[in-house]
C-alpha positions in Angstrom: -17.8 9.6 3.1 -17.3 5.7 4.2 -14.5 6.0 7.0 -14.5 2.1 7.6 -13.7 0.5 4.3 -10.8 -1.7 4.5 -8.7 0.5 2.5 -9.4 3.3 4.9 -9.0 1.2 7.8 -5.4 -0.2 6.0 -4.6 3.5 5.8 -5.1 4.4 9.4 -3.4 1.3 10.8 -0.7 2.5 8.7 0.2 5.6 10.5 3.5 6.8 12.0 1.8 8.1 14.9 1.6 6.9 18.3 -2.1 7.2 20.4 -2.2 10.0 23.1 -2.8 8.8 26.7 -1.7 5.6 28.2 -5.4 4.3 29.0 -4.5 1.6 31.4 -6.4 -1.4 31.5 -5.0 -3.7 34.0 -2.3 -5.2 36.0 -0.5 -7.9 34.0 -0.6 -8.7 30.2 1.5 -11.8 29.2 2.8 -12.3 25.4 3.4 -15.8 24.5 6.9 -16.1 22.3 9.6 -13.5 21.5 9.3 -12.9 18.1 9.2 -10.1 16.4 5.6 -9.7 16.4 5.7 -10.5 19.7 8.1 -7.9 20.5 5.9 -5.4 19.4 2.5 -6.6 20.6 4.3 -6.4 24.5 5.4 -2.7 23.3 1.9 -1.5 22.6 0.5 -3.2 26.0 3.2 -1.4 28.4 1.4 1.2 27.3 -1.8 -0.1 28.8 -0.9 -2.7 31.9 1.0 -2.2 35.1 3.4 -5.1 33.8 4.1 -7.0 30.5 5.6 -10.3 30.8 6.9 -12.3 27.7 7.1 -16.3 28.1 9.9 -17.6 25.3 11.5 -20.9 25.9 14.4 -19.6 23.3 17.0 -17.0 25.2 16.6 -13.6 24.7 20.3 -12.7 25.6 21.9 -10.2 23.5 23.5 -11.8 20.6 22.4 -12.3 17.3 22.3 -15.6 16.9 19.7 -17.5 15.2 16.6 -18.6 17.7 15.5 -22.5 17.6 12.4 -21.3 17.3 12.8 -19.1 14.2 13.6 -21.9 11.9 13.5 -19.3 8.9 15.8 -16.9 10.8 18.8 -17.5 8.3 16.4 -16.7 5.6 17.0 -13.6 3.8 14.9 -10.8 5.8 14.3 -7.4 4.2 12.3 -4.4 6.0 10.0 -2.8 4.1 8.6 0.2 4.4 5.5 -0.1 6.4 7.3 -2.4 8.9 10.3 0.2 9.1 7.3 2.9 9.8 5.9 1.0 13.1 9.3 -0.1 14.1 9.9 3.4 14.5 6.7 4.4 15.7 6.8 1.8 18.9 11.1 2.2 19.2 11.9 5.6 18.8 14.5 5.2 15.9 14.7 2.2 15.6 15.8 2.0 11.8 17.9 4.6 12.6 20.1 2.6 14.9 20.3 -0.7 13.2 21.6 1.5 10.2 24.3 2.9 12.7 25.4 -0.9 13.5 26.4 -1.6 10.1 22.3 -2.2 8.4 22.1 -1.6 4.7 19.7 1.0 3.2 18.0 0.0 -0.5 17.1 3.0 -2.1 16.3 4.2 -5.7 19.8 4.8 -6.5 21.4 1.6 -5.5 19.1 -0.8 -6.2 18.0 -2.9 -8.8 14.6 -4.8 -9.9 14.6 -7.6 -12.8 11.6 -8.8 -14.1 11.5 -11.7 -16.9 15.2 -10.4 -17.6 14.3 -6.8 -17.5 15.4 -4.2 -15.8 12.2 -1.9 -14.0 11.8 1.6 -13.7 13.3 3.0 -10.1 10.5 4.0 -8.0 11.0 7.3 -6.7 11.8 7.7 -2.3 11.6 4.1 -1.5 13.8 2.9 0.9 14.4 -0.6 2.8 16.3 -1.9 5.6 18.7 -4.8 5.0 19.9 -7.0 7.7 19.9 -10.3 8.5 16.9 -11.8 11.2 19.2 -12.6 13.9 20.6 -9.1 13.8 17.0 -7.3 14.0 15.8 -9.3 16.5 18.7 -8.6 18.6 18.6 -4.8 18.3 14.8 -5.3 19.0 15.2 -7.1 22.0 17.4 -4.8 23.6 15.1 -2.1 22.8 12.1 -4.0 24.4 14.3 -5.4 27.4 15.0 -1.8 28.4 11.2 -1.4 29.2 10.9 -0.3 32.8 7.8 -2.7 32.5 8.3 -5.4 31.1 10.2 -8.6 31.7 10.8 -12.4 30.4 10.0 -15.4 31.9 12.1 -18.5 30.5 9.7 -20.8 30.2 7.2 -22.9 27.5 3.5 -22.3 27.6 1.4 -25.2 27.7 -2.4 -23.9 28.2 -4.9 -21.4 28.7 -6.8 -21.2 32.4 -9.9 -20.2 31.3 -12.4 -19.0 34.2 -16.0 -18.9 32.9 -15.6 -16.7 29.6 -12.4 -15.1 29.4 -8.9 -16.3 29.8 -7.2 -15.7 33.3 -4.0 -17.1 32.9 -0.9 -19.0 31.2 -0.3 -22.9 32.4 3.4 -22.7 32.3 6.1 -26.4 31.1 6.7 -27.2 34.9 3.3 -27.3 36.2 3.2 -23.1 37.2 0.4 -20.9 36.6 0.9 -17.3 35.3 -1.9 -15.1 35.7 -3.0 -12.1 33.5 -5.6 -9.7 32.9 -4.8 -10.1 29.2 -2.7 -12.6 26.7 -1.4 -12.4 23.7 -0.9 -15.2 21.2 2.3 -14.7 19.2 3.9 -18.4 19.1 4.2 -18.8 15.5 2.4 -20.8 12.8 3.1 -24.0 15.0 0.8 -21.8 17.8 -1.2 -24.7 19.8 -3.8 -22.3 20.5 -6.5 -23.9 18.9 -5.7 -27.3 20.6 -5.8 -25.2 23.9 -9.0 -23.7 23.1 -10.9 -26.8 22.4 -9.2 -28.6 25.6 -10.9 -25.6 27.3 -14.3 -26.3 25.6 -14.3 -23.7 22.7 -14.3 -23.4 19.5 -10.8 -23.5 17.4 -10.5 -20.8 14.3 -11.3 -22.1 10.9 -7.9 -23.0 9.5 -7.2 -21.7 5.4 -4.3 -23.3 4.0 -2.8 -22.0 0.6 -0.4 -24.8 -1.3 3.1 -23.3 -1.7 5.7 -25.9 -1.6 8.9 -23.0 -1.6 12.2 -24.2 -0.7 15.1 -21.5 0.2 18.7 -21.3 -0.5 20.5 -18.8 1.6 24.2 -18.3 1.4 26.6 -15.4 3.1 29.5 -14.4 1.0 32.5 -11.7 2.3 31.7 -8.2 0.9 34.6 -5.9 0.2 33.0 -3.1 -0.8 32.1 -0.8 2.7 29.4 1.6 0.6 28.5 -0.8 -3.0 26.9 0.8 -5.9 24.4 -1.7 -6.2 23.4 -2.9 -2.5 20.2 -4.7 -3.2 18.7 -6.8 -6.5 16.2 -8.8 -7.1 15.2 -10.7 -10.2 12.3 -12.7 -11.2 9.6 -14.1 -13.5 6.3 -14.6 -14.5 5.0 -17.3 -12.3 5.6 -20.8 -13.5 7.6 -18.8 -16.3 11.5 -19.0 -14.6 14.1 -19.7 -17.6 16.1 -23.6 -16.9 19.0 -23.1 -14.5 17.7 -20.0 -13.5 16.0 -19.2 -9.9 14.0 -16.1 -8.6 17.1 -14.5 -6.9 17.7 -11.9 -4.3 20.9 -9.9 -2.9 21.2 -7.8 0.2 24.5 -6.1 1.3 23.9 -6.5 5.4 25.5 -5.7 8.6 29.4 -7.1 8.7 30.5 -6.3 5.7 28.2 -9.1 4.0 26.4 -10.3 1.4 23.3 -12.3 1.7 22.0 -14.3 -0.9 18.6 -16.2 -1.8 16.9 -18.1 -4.2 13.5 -19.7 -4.5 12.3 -22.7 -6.0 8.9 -24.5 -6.1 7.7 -28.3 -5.2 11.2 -30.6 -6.2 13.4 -27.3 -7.2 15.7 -26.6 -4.7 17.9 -24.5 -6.6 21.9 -23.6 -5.4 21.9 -25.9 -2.6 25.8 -26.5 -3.5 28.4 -23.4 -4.0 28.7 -24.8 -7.0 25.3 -25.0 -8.1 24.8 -21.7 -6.6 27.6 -19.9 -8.6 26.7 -21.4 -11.7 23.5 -19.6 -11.3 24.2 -16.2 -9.8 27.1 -15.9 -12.9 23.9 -15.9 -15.4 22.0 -13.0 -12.7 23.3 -9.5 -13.0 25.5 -7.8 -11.0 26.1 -7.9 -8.1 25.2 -11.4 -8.1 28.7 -12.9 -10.2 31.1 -10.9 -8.4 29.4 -11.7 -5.3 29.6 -14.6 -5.1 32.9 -15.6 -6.7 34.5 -14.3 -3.0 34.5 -16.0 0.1 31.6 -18.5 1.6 31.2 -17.6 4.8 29.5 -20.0 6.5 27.4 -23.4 5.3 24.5 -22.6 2.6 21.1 -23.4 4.8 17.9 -24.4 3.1 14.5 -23.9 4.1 11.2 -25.3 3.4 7.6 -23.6 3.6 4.4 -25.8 2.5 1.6 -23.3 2.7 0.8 -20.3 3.4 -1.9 -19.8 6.4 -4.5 -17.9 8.0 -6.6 -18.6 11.3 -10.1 -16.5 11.1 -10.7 -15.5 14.4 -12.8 -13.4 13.4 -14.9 -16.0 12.4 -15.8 -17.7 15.2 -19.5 -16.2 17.4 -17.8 -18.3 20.4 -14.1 -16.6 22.0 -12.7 -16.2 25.5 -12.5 -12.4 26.5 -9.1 -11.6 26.9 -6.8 -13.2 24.2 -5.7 -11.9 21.3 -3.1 -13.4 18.3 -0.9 -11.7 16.3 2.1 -12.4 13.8 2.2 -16.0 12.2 0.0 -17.0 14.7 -3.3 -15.7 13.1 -1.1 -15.4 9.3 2.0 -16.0 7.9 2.6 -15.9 4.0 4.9 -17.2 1.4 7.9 -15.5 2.4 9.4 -15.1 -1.2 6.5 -12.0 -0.7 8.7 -10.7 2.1 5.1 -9.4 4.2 6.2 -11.4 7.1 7.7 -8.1 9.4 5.6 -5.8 8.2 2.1 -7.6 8.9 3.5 -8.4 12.2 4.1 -4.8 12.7 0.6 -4.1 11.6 -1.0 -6.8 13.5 0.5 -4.1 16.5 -0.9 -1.3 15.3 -4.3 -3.2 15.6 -3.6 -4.2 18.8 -3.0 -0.4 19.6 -6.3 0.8 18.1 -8.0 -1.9 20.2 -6.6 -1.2 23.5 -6.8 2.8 22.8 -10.7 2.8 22.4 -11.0 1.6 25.8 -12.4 -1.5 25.4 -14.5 -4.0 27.9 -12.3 -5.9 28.1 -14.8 -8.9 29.8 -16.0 -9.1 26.1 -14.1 -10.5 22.9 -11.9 -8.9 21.5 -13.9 -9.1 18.3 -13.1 -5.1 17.8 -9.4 -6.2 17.1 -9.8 -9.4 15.2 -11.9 -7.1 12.5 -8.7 -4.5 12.2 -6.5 -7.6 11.9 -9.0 -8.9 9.0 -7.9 -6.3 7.1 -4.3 -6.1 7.1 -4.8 -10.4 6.5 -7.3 -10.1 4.1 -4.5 -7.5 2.1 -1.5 -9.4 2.6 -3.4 -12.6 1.6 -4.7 -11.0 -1.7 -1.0 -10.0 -2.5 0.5 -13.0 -1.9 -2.0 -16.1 -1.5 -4.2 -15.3 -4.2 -1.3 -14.8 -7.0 0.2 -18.6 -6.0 -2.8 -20.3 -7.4 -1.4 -19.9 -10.7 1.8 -21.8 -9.6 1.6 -25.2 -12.3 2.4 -27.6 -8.8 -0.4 -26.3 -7.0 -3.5 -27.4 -9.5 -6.4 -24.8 -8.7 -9.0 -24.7 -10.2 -9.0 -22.3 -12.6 -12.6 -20.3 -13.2 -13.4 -17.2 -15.6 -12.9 -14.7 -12.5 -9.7 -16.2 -11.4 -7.9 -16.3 -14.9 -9.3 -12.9 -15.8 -7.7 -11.4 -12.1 -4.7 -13.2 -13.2 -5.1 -11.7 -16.6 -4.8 -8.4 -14.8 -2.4 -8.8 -12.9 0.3 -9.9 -15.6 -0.8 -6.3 -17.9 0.3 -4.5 -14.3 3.6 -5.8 -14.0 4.3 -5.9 -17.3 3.6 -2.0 -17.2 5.8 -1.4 -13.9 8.6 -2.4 -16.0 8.2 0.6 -17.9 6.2 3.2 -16.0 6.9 4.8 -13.6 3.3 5.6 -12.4 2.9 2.3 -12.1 5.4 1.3 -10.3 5.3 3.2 -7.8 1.0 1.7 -7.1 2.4 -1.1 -7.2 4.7 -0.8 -4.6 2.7 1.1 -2.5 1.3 -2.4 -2.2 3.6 -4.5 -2.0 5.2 -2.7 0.8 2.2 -3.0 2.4 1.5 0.9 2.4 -1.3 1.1 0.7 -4.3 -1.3 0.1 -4.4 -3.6 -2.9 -8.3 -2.3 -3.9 -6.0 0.8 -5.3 -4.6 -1.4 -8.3 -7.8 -1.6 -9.4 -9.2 1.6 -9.2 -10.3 3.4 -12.6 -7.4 5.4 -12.8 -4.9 2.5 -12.4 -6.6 0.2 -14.3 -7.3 2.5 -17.3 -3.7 3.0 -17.4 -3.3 -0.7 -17.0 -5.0 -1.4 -20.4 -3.6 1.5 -22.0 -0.3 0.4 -21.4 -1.0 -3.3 -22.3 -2.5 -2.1 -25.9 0.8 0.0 -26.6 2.6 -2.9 -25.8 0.5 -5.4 -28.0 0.6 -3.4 -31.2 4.4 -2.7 -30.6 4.8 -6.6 -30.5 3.2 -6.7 -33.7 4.9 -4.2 -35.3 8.1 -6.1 -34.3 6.8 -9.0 -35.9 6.7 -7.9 -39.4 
C-alpha cells in the first residue's frame, strides 16, 4: 500500500490531531509577519523552541481593525472546513469562540449555492465560519498573545544573517540583529525573501505566475435579522459564461449584526463599485441579496485588485540555507474568489508540525517540509490556478489535454447541481479536505459521464 502519495500525504496533513511530545529543538524561533499563517506557524514552534518571537511592523493590539499590511483584509473572508479543523487543532476552540462573539455558521440548512442561475443540491454536514478578516485575526491574536512563550517585536525585517549554510538570524529596520535557531517566512506575497537570499549568495525560488486580473467589491450593509434563514449564498457561472449586468456574487451574515457582500469581476469589470451599481445587481441575485442590500450602507464600498495568482518552489531549488522555512502567501497565495487562502495557510502549519515532530537536523534544509508543502500547493493550485486558464482575458494556450480537463470539469459541476454524490466530492475539495486526484477516480468519473449522458439526451428530448 503507497503511504506517500500526495493524496495520502493531503490526508494526513489534514488531521484534527495534535503530535505527542513537545520535541524541543532549540532556543529561539522567529516568524517574520503576523498573519494568519503566521499566527499559526509561531503556534506549532512553541511547541518546539524555548521562545517564539513574531516581528510585524503592523500592531497587534486587540482590535479588529483592518492591518496595513492585509490590503485584502476588507475582502469577504469565509472559513472553510479544513482551516476551521487546524484552527481548532492549534487553539483549542477556536471556532467555538469566534461563534460565541457574534461569527456566523453556514450550514446545509441555511445556505444557498447558485450555479449558472441554478440552485445546487445541499451537501449534507458542511459547515463554515463567517466573519469578517479583521475580526478573525483579532480573536487569533489574542489566542496566540496569551502564549507563555511567545512574544512580538514591533519592528520591519530587512535581511537574513546567514553564517556559512544556515540562517542565524533576522537584520531588523533600525540596524538591530535578532538571532534564532530557526525562522520562518510568512511576510506575504510581497515577501523579499528571495531578494535576501541572493544578497546572501543563494539561490532565489523559481517564481510561477498564473494571470488573473480579479477586482473585488465589498460592501457592509445593517442586518436586522439576529438568526436569518438564509445566512450565506453564493452564485456563479461557467467561467467566461457570467450573464450582462450580472457578477459572481457572495453574501455572509457576520459578527455585528452584518451583512457582507462581494462580487468578482475579471480584467476592466469592476462590477458594483457604486451603491447604486451594486443594488442594481444584487436586486437580479436571489435572496438575501435584494433585501440586503436595500438597508443601510454601513461604511464606504472598498475595492480590491489581485493580478495573479503565485507560487515560489522551494522545493525546487538543490541550493537552501538550513533553518528557514515559508509559509502562507509567502510560498502561495491563489485567486481569492477560490476562498483557499486560510485554509492552505493552516495547512502550510500542519506541515510545519510534521517537520519539526520527526526530529529533524535541523543544520540541513528543510527540504523534508518544503515536499509536504508541495502537496497542499500543488492541490490548491490545481483547484484554482489550473481552472483560470480558461478565463477569455488570460489567452492560454489551449492544447487537447487542457480542453479535455476542462471538458471534465464542466460535466462535474454541471452534475453537483443535481447530485448529491457529487456534490459532496466536490466539496470535499474545495474545502480543501480531500485531494483533487479523488474527482477523477473511476467511481467519480464514471458517474461524471453517466450523469452528463442523462443530461444530453434530456436536452434533446426538450428540443423536439
Amino acid at each position: 500500500m503507497n503511504t506517500s502519495g500526495p493524496a495520502r500525504i493531503f490526508d494526513r496533513l489534514g488531521t484534527a490531531t495534535r503530535p505527542s511530545g513537545s520535541g524541543r529543538l532549540g532556543g529561539r524561533a522567529i516568524v517574520l509577519g503576523g498573519s494568519i499563517a503566521g499566527l499559526l506557524a509561531a503556534r506549532v514552534l512553541t511547541d518546539h523552541f524555548d521562545d517564539v518571537v513574531i516581528v510585524e511592523p503592523d500592531s497587534l493590539v486587540d482590535d479588529a481593525a483592518p492591518r496595513h499590511g492585509v490590503p485584502q483584509s476588507r475582502q469577504v473572508h469565509t472559513l472553510l472546513p479544513a482551516g476551521r479543523v487546524q484552527l481548532d487543532r492549534w487553539y483549542d476552540g477556536f471556532s467555538d469562540d469566534l461563534l460565541a462573539a457574534g461569527a456566523g455558521l453556514a450550514t446545509t440548512e441555511n445556505s444557498r449555492v447558485y450555479y449558472n442561475g441554478r440552485l445546487k443540491v445541499a451537501v449534507p454536514e458542511t459547515a463554515m465560519v463567517m466573519s469578517t478578516r479583521p475580526f478573525l485575526e483579532a480573536a487569533l491574536r489574542r489566542r496566540a498573545l496569551a502564549l507563555p512563550n511567545l512574544q512580538v517585536v514591533g519592528s520591519r525585517a530587512v535581511g537574513l544573517d546567514v553564517v556559512g549554510e544556515a540562517v542565524a538570524g533576522v537584520r531588523l529596520d533600525g540596524g538591530d540583529t535578532l538571532t534564532a535557531d530557526f525562522v520562518v517566512d510568512a511576510t506575504g506575497r510581497s515577501t523579499r525573501l528571495g531578494h535576501w537570499l541572493e544578497d546572501a549568495g543563494w539561490p532565489a525560488p523559481p517564481l510561477q505566475r498564473m494571470r488573473v486580473d480579479i477586482n473585488y467589491t465589498t460592501a457592509l450593509f445593517h442586518r436586522d435579522e439576529v438568526d436569518p434563514e438564509v445566512a450565506f449564498t453564493f452564485a456563479s457561472w461557467a467561467i467566461g459564461r457570467t450573464p450582462a449586468g450580472l457578477a459572481p456574487s457572495i453574501i455572509n451574515a457576520v459578527e455585528g449584526d452584518r451583512w457582507i457582500v462581494m462580487m468578482g469581476g475579471y480584467a476592466a469589470d469592476k462590477p458594483g463599485r457604486t451603491p447604486d451599481a451594486l443594488r442594481a445587481i444584487c436586486a437580479q441575485l436571489p435572496p438575501p441579496f435584494p433585501q440586503a442590500t436595500a438597508g443601510e450602507l454601513l461604511e464606504p464600498i472598498t475595492g480590491y485588485t489581485q493580478a495573479d495568482s503565485r507560487r515560489r518552489d522551494f522545493h525546487a531549488l538543490t541550493r537552501f540555507p538550513a533553518r528557514l522555512a515559508v509559509v502562507g502567501d509567502a510560498a502561495a497565495s491563489f485567486n481569492p474568489i477560490y476562498g483557499q487562502g486560510m485554509s492552505s495557510a493552516a495547512l502550510h502549519a500542519s506541515c510545519l508540525s510534521e517537520y519539526l515532530a520527526s526530529g529533524p537536523d535541523l543544520d540541513q534544509p528543510a527540504r523534508a517540509f518544503f515536499d509536504l508543502q508541495r502537496v497542499i500547493v500543488d492541490a490548491a493550485w490545481q483547484t484554482s490556478a489550473v481552472p483560470d486558464l480558461a478565463l477569455p482575458h488570460v489567452g492560454a494556450r489551449q492544447t487537447a489535454m487542457t480542453r479535455a480537463g476542462q471538458a471534465y470539469a464542466n460535466m462535474l459541476i454541471d452534475g453537483t447541481v443535481t447530485d448529491v454524490a457529487l456534490a459532496r466530492k466536490f466539496s470535499e475539495v474545495t474545502f480543501m479536505r480531500a485531494h483533487p486526484s479523488s474527482l477523477t477516480s473511476p467511481a467519480v468519473a464514471a458517474r461524471t459521464f453517466a450523469l452528463a449522458a442523462a443530461r444530453a439526451v434530456q436536452q434533446r428530448r426538450s428540443r423536439r
